[in-house]
C-alpha positions in Angstrom: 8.2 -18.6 14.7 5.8 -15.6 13.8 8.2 -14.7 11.5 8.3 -18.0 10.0 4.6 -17.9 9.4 4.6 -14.5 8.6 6.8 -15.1 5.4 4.9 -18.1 4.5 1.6 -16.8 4.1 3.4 -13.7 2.8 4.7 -15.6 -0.4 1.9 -17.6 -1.1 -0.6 -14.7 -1.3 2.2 -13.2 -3.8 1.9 -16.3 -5.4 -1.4 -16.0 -5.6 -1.5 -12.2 -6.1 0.8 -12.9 -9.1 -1.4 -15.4 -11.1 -4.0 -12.9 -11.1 -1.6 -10.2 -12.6 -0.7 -12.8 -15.4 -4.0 -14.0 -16.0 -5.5 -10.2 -16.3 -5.0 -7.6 -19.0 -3.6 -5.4 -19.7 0.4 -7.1 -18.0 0.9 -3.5 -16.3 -1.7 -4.5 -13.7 0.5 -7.7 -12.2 2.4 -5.1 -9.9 -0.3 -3.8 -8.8 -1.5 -7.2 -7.5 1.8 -8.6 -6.4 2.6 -6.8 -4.0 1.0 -4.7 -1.9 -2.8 -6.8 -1.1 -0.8 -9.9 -0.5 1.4 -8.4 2.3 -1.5 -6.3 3.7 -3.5 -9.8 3.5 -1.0 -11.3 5.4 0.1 -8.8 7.6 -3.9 -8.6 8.7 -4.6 -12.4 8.8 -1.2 -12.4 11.9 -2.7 -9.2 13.2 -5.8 -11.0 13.8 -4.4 -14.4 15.0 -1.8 -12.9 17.6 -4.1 -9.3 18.6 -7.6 -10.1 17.9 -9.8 -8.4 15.2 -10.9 -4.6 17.2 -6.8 -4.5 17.0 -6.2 -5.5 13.2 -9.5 -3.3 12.4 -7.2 0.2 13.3 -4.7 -1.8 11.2 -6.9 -2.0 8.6 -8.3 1.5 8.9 -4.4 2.8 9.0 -3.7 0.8 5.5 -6.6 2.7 4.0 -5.4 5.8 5.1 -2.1 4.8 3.7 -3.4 4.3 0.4 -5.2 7.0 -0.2 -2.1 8.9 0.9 -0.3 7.1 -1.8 -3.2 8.0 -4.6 -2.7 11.7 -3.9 0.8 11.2 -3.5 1.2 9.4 -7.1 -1.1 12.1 -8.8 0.9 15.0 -7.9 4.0 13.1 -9.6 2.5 12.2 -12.7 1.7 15.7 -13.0 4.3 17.1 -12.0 6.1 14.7 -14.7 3.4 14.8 -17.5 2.7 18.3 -17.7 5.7 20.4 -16.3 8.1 17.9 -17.5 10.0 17.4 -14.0 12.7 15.3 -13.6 11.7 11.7 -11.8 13.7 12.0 -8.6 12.7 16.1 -7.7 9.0 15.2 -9.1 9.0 12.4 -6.0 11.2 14.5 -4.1 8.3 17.8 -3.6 5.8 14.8 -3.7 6.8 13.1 -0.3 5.9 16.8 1.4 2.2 16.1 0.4 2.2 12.3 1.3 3.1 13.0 4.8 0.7 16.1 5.1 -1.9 13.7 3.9 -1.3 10.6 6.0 -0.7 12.5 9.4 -3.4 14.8 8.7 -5.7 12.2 7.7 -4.7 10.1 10.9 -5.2 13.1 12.8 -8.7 13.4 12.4 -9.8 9.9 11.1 -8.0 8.1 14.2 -6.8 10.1 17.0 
C-alpha cells in the first residue's frame, strides 16, 4: 500500500513540478523541476507520515548533502568538457571520484 501511495503523490508533484517548468523561461529549466523536488517532496511527506519528522529531518539533511555533492560533481564535468574538451562519458567517468569524496566526506562530518 505505501508503495501505492508513494507513486501517487510521486506523479502528481511531477505533475505539478512540470507545469512550473512549462510555465517558466527559459524551457531548459522544466528538468530541473520535474524531477528531482517532486520525488524528494514525496519521498519526505511518506518519511514523515510512516517515521515521524526528527527521522525525515536526517532525510532531509542527507538530500542536501546529496545535492551539493551533485553541484560540485556537475562543475568538474562542465569543465572538464568546456575547457579541456573531454569526451562525455571519461569527463563523468573521473567525475564520480569527486562525487563520492564529497558526499561521504561531507556525511562524515555533517552527520556521523
Amino acid at each position: 500500500m505505501e508503495y501505492i501511495i508513494r507513486f501517487a503523490v510521486g506523479g502528481a508533484l511531477v505533475c505539478v513540478f512540470a507545469a512550473m517548468g512549462d510555465v517558466l523561461r527559459p524551457k531548459s529549466f522544466a528538468g530541473i523541476f520535474c524531477a528531482a523536488p517532486s520525488v524528494a517532496l514525496a519521498t519526505l511527506s511518506l518519511t514523515i507520515a510512516a517515521q515521524g519528522k526528527s527521522y525525515a529531518s536526517v532525510e532531509a539533511r542527507s538530500m542536501i548533502i546529496g545535492a551539493f555533492a551533485m553541484l560540485i560533481y556537475s562543475c568538474l564535468c562542465v569543465r572538464l568538457m568546456g575547457k579541456y574538451r573531454i569526451h562525455a562519458f571519461r569527463a563523468t567517468s573521473a567525475a564520480l571520484g569527486l562525487w563520492l569524496a564529497c558526499a561521504f566526506g561531507i556525511w562524515a562530518l555533517a552527520l556521523r
